[in-house]
C-alpha positions as CSV (number, residue, x, y, z in Angstrom):
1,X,-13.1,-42.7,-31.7
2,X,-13.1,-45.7,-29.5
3,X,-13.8,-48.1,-32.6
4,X,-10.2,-47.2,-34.0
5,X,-8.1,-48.2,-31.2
6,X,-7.2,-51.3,-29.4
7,X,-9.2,-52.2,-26.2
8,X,-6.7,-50.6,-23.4
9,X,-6.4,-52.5,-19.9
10,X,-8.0,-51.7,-16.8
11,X,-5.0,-50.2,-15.6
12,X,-4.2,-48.0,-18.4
13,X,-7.8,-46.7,-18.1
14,X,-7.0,-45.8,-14.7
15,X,-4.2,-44.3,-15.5
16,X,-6.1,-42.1,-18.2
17,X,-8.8,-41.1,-15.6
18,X,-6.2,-39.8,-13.4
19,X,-4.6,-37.9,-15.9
20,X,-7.8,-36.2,-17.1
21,X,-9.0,-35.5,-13.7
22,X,-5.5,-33.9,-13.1
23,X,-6.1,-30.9,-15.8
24,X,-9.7,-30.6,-15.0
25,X,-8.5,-29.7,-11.7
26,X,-5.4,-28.1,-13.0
27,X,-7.9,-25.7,-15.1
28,X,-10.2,-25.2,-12.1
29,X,-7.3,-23.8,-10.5
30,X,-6.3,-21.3,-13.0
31,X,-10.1,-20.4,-13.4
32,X,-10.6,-19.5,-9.6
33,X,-7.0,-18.3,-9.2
34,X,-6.8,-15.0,-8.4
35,X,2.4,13.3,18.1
36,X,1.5,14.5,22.9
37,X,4.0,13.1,24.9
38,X,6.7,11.6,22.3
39,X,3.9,11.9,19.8
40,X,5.2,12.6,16.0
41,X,3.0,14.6,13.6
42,X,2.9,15.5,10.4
43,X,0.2,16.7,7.4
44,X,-1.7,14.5,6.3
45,X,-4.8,14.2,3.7
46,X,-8.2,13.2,4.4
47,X,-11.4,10.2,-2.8
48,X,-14.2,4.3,-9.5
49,X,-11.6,2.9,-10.6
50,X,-9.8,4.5,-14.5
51,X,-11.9,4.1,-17.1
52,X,-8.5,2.9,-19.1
53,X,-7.0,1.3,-15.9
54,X,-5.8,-2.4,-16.9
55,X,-6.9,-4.2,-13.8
56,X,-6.1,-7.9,-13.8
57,X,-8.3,-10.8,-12.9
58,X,-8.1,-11.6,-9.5
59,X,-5.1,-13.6,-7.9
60,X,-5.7,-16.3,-5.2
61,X,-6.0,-14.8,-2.0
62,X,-3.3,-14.0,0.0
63,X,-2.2,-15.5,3.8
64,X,-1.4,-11.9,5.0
65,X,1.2,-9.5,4.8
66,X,3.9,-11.0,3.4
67,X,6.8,-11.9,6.0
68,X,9.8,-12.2,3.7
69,X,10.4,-8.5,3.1
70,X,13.0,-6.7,5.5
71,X,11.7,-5.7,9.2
72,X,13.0,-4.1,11.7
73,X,13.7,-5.8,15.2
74,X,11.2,-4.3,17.9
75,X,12.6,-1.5,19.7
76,X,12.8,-1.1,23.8
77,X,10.6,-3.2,25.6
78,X,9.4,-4.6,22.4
79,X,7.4,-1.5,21.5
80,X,6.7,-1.9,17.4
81,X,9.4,-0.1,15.4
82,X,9.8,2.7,13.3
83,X,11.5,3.5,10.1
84,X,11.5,7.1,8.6
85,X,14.5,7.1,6.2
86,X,17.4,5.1,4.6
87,X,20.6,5.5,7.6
88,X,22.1,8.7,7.7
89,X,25.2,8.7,5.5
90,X,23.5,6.7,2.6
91,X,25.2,7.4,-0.5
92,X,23.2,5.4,-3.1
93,X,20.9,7.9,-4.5
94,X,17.7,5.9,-4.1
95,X,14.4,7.7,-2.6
96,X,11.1,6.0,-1.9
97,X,7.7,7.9,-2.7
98,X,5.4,6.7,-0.9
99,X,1.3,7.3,-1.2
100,X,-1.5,7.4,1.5
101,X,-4.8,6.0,0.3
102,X,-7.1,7.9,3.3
103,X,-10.2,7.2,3.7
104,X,-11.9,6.7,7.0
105,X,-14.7,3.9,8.1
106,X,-17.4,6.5,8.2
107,X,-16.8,8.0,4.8
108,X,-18.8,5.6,2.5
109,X,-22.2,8.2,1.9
110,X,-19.5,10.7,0.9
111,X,-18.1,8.4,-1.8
112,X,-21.8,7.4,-2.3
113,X,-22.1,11.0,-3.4
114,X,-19.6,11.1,-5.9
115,X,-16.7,12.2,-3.3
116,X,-13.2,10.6,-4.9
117,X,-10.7,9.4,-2.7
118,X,-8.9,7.3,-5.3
119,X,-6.8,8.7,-7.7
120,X,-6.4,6.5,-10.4
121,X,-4.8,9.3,-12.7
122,X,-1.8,9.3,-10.3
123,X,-1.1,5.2,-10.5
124,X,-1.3,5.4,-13.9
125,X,1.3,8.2,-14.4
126,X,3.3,6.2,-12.1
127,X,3.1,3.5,-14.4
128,X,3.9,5.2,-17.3
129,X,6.8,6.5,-16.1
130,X,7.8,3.0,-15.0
131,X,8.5,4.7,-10.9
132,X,8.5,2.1,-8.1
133,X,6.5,3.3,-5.4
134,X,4.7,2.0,-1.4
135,X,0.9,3.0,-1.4
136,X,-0.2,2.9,2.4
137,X,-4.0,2.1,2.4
138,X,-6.8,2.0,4.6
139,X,-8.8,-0.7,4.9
140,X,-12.0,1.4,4.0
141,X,-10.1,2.8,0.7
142,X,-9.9,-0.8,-0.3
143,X,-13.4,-2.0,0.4
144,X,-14.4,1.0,-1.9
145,X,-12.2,0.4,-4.9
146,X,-11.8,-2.9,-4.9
147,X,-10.6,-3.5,-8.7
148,X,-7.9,-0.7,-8.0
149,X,-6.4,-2.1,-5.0
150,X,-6.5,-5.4,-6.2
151,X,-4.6,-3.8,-9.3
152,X,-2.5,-1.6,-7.9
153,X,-1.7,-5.3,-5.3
154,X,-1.0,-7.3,-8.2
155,X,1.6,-5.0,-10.2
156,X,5.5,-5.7,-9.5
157,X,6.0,-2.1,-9.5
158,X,3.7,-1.3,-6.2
159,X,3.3,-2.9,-2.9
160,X,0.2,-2.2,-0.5
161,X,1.3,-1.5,3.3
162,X,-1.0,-0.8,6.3
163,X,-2.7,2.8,6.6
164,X,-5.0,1.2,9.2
165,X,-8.5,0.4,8.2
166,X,-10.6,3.0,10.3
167,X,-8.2,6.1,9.7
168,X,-8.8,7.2,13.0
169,X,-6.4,8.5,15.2
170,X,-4.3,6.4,17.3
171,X,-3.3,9.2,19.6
172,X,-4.9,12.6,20.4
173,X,-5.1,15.1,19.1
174,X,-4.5,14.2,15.5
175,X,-5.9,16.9,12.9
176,X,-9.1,16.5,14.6
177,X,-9.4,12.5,13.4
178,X,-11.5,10.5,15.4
179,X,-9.9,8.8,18.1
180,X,-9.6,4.9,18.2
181,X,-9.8,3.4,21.7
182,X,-6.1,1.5,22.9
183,X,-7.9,-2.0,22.9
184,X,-9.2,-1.4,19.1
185,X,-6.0,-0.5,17.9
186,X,-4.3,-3.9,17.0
187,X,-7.6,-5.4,15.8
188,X,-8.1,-2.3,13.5
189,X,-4.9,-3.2,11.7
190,X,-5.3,-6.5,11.0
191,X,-8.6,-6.0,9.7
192,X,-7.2,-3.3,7.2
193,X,-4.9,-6.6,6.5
194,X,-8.1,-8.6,5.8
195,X,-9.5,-6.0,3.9
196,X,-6.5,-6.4,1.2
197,X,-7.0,-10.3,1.0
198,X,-10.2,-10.3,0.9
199,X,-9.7,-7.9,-2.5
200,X,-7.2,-10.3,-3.9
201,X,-4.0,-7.9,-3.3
202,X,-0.8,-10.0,-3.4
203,X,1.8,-7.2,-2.6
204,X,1.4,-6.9,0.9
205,X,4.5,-5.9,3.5
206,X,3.9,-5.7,6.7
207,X,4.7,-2.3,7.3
208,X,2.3,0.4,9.3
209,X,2.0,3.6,8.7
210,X,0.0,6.0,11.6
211,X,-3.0,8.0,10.5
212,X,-1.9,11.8,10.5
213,X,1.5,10.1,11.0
214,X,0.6,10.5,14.9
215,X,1.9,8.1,17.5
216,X,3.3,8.1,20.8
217,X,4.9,4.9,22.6
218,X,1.3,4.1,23.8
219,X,0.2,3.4,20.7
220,X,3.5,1.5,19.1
221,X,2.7,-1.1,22.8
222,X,-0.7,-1.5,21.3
223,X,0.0,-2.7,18.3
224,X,2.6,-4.8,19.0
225,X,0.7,-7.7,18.6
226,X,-0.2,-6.9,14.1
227,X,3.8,-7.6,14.2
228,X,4.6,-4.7,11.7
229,X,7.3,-2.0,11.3
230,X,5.9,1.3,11.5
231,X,6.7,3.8,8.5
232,X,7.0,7.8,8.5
233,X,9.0,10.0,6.7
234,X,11.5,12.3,6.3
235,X,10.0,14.7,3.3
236,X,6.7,15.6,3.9
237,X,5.3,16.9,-0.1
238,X,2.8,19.0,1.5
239,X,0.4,17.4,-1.0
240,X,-2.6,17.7,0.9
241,X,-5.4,20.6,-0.1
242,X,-2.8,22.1,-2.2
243,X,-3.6,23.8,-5.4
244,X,-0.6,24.6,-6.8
245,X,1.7,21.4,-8.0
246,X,5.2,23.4,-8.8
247,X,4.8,24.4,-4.7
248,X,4.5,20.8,-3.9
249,X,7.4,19.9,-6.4
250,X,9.7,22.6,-5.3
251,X,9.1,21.4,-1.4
252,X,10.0,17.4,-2.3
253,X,12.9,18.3,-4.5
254,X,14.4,20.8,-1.8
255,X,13.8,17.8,0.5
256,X,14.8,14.9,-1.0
257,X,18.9,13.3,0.1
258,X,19.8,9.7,-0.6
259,X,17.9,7.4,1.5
260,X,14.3,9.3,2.1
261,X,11.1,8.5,2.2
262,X,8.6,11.0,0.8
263,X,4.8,11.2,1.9
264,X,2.2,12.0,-0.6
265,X,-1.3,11.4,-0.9
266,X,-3.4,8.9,-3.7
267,X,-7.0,10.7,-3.1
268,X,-7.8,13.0,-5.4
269,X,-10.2,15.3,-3.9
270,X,-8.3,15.7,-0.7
271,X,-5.0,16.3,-2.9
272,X,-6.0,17.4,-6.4
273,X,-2.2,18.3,-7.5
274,X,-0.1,15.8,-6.5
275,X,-0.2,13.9,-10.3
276,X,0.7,17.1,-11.8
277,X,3.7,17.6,-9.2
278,X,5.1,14.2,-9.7
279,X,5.1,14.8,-13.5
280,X,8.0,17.0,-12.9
281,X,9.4,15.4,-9.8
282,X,10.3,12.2,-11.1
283,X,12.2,13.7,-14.2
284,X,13.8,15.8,-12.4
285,X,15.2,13.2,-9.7
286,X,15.9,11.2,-12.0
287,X,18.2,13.7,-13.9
288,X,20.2,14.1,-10.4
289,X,21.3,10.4,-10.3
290,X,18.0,9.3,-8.1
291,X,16.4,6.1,-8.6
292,X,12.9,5.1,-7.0
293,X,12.5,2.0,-5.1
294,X,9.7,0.7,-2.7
295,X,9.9,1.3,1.1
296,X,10.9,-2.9,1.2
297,X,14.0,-1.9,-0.9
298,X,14.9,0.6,0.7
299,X,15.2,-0.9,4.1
300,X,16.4,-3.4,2.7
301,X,19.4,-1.9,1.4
């Protein structure tokens, strides 16, 4: 091809060079791109990714959490914060769902024997029926199903928040959870954190959410230093170990007002029915005015 072109300059050559070398790196780029004393309780749920789940490639690794979302200031003596609902007197008719990925550090040999703790029926359904939604996942969960959190971290619809990594109880007693000493606590969630980049996830918020939902001021002075809002709820679905979905249905629509966070579960042998319930849940919110927005929205608003 040389032959049939004049002979360039030095400079031009140079000039050339650069340019190539800028989509060569350009391309490498996209290539690699990728509750005792003031203690508050409530249930909570103790399971390969879809065969049909899209999962897309993975997305350069995230920094962290990501720090733009709303927070909350820290509360008295800068204990962490804690967020359960929308302000009383919310009239938009918006409602968060929110989902619990459980699975604790020492549960790997029962995945290994075919235990599921993911529920990849349920993010699907909430795809299909297009439903904004805040899955709180352990670090473990994550390390486990790596192509669904990393899926389920890439898709505009979701965002990942903290569920801690361990799943161990930050105070005691806590539906017989493990305990997790004071001076592991802030480590623990950070590591969940490192868990999520390390998978690729890009929707991270730094939000917390207690194992067992069980805290008391002791623990929100421990982890002051992961600089996160703590989440609960004000509907609990009663999800967990149920067998009967039109029992957890009836018990979120009864609960449900403008503003509130529900808490469900995403494992799917600890809470078999909760895919089923939100089959009729969602339609049926949605024929009452509701709208479903992420946790991040909904403080936001």
């Amino acid at each position: 091809m040389i032959g049939y072109f004049p002979i360039v300059t030095l400079y031009v050559r140079r000039l050339i060079a650069l340019s190539v070398l800028g989509v060569v790196l350009a391309g490498c780029a996209g290539e690699h791109g990728k509750a005792p004393e003031g203690a508050h309780r409530s249930g909570a749920a103790g399971p390969s990714p879809s065969p049909t789940a899209s999962v897309p490639p993975s997305p350069p690794a995230s920094p962290g959490p990501r720090r733009s979302v709303p927070t909350m200031a820290p509360g008295p003596g800068g204990l962490t914060p804690v967020f359960a609902r929308a302000p009383e007197g919310t009239r938009d008719k918006i409602v968060a769902l929110t989902f619990d990925a459980d699975m604790t550090a020492d549960q790997g040999p029962r995945a290994a024997r075919g235990e599921r703790f993911d529920h990849p029926e349920l993010i699907s359904t909430l795809r299909r029926l297009k439903v904004d939604a805040t899955v709180f996942m352990t670090g473990r969960w994550a390390e486990e199903y790596p192509d669904q959190a990393r899926s389920i971290g890439n898709d505009p619809r979701f965002e990942i928040a903290n569920h801690s990594y361990s799943h161990h109880a930050f105070t005691s007693p806590c539906y017989g959870l493990p305990a997790l000493p004071r001076t592991d606590m802030a480590a623990d969630v950070r590591r969940a954190f490192d868990a999520f980049r390390a998978v690729g996830a890009r929707n991270v918020v730094p939000y917390f959410r207690f194992p067992g939902g069980c805290y008391d001021d002791a623990a929100l002075r421990a982890i002051t230093p992961a600089r996160v809002t703590a989440v609960q709820w004000d509907v609990v679905s009663g999800d967990a170990f149920a067998k009967d979905p039109d029992a957890v249905a009836d018990q979120v629509l009864a609960g449900v007002r403008p503003g509130s966070v529900v808490v469900m579960h995403c494992t799917r042998s600890a809470a078999p029915v909760t895919e089923q319930a939100i089959r009729r849940i969602v339609p049926e919110l949605r024929a009452r005015g509701y709208r479903f927005v992420k946790v991040s929205a909904l403080m936001g608003d």
